[in-house]
C-alpha positions as CSV (number, residue, x, y, z in Angstrom):
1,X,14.6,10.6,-26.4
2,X,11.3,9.9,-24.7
3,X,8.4,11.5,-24.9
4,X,8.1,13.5,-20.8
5,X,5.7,12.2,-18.8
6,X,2.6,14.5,-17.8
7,X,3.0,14.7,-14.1
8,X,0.1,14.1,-11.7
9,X,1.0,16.4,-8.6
10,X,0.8,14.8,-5.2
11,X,-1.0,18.0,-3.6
12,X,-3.7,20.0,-5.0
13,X,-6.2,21.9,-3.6
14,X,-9.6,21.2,-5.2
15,X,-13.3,20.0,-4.2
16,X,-14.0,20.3,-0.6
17,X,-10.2,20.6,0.4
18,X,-10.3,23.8,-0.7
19,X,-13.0,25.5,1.6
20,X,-11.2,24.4,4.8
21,X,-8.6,26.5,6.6
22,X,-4.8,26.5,5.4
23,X,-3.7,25.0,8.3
24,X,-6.4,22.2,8.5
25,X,-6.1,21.5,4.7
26,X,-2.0,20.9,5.0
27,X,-2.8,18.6,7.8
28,X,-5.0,16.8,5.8
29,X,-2.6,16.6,2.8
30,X,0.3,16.0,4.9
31,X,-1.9,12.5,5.8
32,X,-2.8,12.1,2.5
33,X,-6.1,12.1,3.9
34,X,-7.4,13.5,0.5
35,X,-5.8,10.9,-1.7
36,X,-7.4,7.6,0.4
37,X,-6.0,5.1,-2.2
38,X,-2.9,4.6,0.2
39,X,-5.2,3.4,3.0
40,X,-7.4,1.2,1.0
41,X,-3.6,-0.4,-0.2
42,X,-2.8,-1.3,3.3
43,X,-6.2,-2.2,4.6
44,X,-6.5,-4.9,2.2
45,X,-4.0,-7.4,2.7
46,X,-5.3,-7.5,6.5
47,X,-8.8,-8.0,5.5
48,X,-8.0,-11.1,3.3
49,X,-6.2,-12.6,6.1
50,X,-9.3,-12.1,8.5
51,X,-11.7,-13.4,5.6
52,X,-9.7,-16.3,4.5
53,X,-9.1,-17.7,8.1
54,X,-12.8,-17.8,8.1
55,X,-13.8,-15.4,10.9
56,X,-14.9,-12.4,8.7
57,X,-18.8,-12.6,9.8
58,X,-18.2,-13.9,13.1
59,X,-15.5,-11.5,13.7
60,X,-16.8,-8.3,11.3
61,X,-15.6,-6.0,13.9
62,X,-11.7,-6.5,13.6
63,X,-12.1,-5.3,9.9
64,X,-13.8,-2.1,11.2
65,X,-10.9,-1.8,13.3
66,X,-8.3,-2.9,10.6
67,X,-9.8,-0.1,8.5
68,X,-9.1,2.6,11.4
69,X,-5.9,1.7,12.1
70,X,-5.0,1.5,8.4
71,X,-6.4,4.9,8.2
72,X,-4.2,6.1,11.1
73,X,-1.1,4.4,10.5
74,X,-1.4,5.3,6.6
75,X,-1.7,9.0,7.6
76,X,1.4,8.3,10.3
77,X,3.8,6.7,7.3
78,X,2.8,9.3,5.1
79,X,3.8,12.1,7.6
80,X,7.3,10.3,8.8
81,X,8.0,9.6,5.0
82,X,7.5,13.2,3.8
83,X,10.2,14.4,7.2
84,X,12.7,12.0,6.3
85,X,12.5,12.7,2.6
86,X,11.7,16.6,3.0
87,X,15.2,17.6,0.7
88,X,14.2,14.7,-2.1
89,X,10.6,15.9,-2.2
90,X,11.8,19.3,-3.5
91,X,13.9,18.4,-6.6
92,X,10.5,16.2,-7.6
93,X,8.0,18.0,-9.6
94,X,5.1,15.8,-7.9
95,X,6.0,16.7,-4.9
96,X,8.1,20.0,-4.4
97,X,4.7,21.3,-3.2
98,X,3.8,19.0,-0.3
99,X,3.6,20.5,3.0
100,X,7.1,20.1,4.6
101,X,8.8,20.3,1.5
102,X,7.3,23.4,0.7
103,X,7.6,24.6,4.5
104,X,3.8,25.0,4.9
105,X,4.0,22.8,7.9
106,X,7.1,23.0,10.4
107,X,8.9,19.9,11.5
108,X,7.5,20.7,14.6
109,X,4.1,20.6,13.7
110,X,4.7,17.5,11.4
111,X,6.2,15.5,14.6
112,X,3.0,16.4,16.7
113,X,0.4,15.5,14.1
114,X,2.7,12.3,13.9
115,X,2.2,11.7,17.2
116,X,-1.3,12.0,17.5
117,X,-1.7,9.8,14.5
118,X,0.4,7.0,16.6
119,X,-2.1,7.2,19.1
120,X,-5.0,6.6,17.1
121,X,-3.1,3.4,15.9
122,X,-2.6,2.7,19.6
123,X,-6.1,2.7,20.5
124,X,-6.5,-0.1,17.5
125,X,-3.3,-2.0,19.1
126,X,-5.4,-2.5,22.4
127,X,-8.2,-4.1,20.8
128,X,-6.3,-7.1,19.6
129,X,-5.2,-10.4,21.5
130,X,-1.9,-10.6,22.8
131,X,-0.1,-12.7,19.6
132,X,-1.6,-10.1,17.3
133,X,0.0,-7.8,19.4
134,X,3.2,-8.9,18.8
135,X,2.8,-9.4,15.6
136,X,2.1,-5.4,14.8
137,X,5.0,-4.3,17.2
138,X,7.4,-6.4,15.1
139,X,6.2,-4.3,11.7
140,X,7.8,-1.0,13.9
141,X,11.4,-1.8,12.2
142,X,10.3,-2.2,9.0
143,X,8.3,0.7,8.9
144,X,11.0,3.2,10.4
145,X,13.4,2.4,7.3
146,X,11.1,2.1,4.4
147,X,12.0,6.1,4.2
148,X,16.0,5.3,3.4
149,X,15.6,2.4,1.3
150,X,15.6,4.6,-2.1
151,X,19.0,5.6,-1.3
152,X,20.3,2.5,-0.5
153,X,18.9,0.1,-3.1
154,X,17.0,0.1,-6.4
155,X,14.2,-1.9,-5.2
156,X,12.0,-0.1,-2.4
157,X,9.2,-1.5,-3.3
158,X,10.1,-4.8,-2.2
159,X,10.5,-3.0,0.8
160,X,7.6,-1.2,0.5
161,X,5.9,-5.0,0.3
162,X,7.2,-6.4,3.2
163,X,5.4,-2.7,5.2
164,X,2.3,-2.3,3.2
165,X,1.5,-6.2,3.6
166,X,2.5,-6.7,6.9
167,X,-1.5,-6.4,7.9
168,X,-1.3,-9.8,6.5
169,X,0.3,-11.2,9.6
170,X,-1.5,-9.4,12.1
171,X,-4.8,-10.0,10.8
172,X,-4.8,-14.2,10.8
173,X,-3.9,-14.5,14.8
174,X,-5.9,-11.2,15.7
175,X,-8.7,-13.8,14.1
176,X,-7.8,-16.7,14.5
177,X,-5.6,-16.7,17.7
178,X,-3.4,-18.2,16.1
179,X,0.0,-18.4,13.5
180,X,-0.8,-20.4,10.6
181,X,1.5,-21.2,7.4
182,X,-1.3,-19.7,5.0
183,X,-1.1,-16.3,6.0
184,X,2.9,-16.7,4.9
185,X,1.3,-17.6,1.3
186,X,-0.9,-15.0,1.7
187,X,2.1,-12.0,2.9
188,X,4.2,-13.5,-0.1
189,X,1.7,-12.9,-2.5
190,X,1.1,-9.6,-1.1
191,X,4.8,-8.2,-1.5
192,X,5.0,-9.0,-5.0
193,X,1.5,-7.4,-5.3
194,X,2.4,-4.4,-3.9
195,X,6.0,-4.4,-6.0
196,X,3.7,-4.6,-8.8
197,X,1.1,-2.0,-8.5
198,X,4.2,0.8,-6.4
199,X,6.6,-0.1,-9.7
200,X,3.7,1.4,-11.6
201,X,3.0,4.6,-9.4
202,X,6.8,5.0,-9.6
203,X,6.6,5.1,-13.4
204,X,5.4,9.0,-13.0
205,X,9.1,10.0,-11.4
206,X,11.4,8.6,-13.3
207,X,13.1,11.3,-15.0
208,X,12.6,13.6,-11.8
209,X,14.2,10.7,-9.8
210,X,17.0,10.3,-12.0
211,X,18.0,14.0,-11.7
212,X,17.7,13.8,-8.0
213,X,19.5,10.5,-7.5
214,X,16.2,8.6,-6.2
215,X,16.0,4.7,-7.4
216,X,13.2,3.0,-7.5
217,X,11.9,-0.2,-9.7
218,X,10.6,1.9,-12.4
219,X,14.4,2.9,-13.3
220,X,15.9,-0.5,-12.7
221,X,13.0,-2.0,-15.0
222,X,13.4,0.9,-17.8
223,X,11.8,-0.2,-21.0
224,X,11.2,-3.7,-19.4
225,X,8.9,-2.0,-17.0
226,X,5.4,-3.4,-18.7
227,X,7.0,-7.0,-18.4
228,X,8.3,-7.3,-15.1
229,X,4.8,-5.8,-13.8
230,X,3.3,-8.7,-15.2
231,X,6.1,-10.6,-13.6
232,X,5.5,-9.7,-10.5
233,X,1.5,-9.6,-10.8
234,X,1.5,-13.4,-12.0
235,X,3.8,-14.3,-9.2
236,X,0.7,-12.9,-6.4
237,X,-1.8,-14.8,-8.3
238,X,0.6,-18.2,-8.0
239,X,1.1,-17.2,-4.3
240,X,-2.7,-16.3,-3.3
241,X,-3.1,-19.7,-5.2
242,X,-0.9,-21.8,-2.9
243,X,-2.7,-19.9,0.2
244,X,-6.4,-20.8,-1.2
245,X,-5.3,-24.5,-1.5
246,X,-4.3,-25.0,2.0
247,X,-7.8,-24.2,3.1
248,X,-9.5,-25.7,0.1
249,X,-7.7,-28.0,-1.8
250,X,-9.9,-27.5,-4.9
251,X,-10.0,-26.1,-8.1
252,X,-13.6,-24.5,-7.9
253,X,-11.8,-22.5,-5.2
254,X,-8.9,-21.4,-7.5
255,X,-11.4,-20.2,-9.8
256,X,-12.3,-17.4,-7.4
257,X,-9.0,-15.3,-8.2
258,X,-10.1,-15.2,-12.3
259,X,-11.8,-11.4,-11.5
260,X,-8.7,-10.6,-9.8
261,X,-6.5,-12.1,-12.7
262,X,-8.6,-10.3,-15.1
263,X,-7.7,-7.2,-13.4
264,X,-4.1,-7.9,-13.6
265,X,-4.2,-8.2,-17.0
266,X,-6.0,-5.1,-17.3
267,X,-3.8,-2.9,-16.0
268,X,-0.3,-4.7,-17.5
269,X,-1.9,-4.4,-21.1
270,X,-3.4,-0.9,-21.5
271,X,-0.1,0.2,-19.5
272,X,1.3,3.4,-21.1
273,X,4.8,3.6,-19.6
274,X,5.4,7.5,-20.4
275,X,2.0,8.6,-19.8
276,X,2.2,9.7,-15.9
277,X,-1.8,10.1,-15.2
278,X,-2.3,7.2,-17.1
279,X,-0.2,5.2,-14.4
280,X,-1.7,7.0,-11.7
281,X,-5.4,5.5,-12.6
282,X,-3.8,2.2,-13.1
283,X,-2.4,2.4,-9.8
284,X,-5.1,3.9,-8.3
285,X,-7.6,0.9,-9.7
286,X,-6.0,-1.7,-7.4
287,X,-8.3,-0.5,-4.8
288,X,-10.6,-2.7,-6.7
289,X,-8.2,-5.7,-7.4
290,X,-7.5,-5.9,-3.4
291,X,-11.4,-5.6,-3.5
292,X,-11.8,-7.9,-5.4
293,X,-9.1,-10.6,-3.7
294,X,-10.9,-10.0,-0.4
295,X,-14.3,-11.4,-2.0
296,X,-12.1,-14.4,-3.0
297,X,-11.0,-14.5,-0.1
298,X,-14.7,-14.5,1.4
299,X,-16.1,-16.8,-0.5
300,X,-12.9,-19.5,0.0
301,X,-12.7,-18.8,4.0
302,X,-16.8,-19.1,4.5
303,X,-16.8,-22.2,2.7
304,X,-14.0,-24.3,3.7
């Protein structure tokens, strides 16, 4: 038998959260507005692709406006995930006591605030050329069925991948004006990041998600999870690798992944499978890796 896992609730009501009304507060929550880790996830990929096509100073304002409409559309996914999965979320003891699930917020409500979030995302839609455009309407599919795929298949978070990193091939032709086979490198490298650092977060559910039927990575991986993390995490670093060298064939230029590989290795070797808030910081610190891949990213696209 293993040892449970200490679960990490996905709503709490603490620091400044806790002054504001009920109502405001479950809006917030229901956004995830309070846990802004999500966000910085799907900001990231988009801000490498706008740094390693080289336009990131001459073009600084499309990662202000990447980082609204990650914001937005973050808060939207969020809202449209916790509708669809309302019934799931209750037979999981991180999050029985999210606002749907718990019936803080009616459907209703939930719908509208969805809505309003699509329109902030809208206002960021307008700002970009015509290709980019396309590019971002295209994601719309994608996005609509992540919610279903943990019925249907024991890998979401490849699914998950192909959402979260779709920034990827919006942000090279809203920069660039342009398609370009790097930023394919670049979304590749991307999914299996994302597989990577979601098979982790998953890690906290897994006995909750076997009850309730849920699959995910984590299961499928079972004691193999630590290893196929570090799978996954050294096939990004081969992928960013192959996107680096098509705009500077060098290996000076390689070198500018180490921190991020550093950070890999981090996170696969002080993994502690059953310990749930111990995943939940891992998780958590890829802010910083997809921090730390944009200054690659920087540092490559300024100087090629």
């Amino acid at each position: 038998m293993s040892a449970p896992i200490d679960i990490v609730p996905d709503s709490e009501h603490r620091g400044l959260l806790s002054y504001l009304p009920q109502r405001v507060r479950d809006l917030i929550q229901l956004a995830r507005f309070d846990r802004p880790i999500g966000l910085w996830l799907l900001y990231w990929p988009g801000a490498w692709a706008i740094a390693l096509s080289g336009n990131a100073l001459t073009r600084w304002d499309l990662l202000l406006w990447f980082l609204l409409g990650a914001t937005a559309m973050r808060g939207a996914g969020c809202v449209f995930n916790d509708i669809v999965d309302r019934d799931l979320d209750r037979k999981v003891a991180r999050t029985r006591e999210r606002p749907v699930a718990s019936g803080r917020v009616s459907l209703t409500l939930a719908w509208a605030w969805l809505g309003a979030l699509c329109l902030v995302g809208l206002v960021v839609l307008v700002r970009l050329n015509p290709l980019a455009v396309l590019v971002a309407l295209a994601s719309l599919a994608p996005v609509a069925a992540y919610p279903f795929m943990k019925r249907i298949t024991w890998w979401p978070q490849a699914w998950l991948g192909i959402v979260f990193s779709w920034a990827c091939l919006v942000g090279w032709p809203a920069a660039a004006g342009r398609m370009d086979p790097t930023m394919f490198w670049l979304y590749a490298g991307s999914i299996c990041w994302v597989i990577g650092y979601d098979t982790i977060y998953a890690l906290q559910d897994v006995e909750d998600d076997a009850l309730a039927g849920v699959k995910s990575s984590a299961r499928a991986l079972g004691a193999h999870a630590r290893m196929g993390i570090g799978l996954f995490y050294s096939a990004a670093l081969v992928l960013w690798s192959a996107a680096i060298w098509r705009e500077r064939p060098d290996a000076l230029a390689l070198a500018a992944l180490s921190p991020v590989a550093c950070h890999f290795l981090w996170q696969v070797a002080g993994l502690k499978r059953e310990d749930g808030k111990d995943a939940l910081m891992r998780f958590r610190s890829n802010r910083f890796a997809g921090l730390l891949m944009f200054l690659a990213c920087l540092v490559v696209g300024t100087a090629a």
